[in-house]
C-alpha angles and dihedrals in degrees: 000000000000130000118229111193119235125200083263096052092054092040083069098050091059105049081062108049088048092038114019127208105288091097099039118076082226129096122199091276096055093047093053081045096063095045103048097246140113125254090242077050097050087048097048082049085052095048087060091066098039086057091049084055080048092245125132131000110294101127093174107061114188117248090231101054096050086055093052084046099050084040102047109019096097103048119105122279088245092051090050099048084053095054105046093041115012096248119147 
C-alpha cells in the first residue's frame, strides 16, 4: 500500500537531517517504523532535504518537504525535537 507523507512524517525527517540521531531514543528503523515507510523509503525522503540544502543527488524534491523545511528549519533545535517526537 502506498505511503502517502504527511507534514509529521517529514517533520521527522528533518529533524534528522539538521540534528541527527544522537538527542532522540529512536534509530533509523524505528523511525521508518512510526511513519509507515521503508528504510530505502525514509533515505530517499532524506535525501529530499538534503537536495533543498543543495547536498547529495535528489533532483525531484517533494512539494511538501520544501514547505516543512521553509516552515520549520529555523526553529530551535528544542522546539523541533518536540514537535517531530514528543520529547521534551
Amino acid at each position: 500500500m502506498a505511503h502517502y507523507w504527511q507534514e509529521t512524517d517529514d517533520i521527522k525527517v528533518l529533524y534528522i537531517v539538521l540534528y541527527g540521531y544522537e538527542n532522540i531514543p529512536y534509530k533509523k528503523n524505528d523511525i521508518a517504523e512510526q511513519i509507515g515507510v521503508t528504510v530505502g523509503s525514509l533515505n530517499y525522503r532524506l535525501g529530499n532535504f538534503k537536495a533543498i540544502q543543495g547536498i547529495g543527488k535528489v533532483t525531484h524534491i517533494a512539494k511538501l518537504s520544501k514547505y516543512v523545511y521553509d516552515k520549520y528549519s529555523s526553529l530551535s533545535e528544542q522546539k523541533l525535537l518536540e514537535l517531530a517526537f514528543n520529547v521534551i
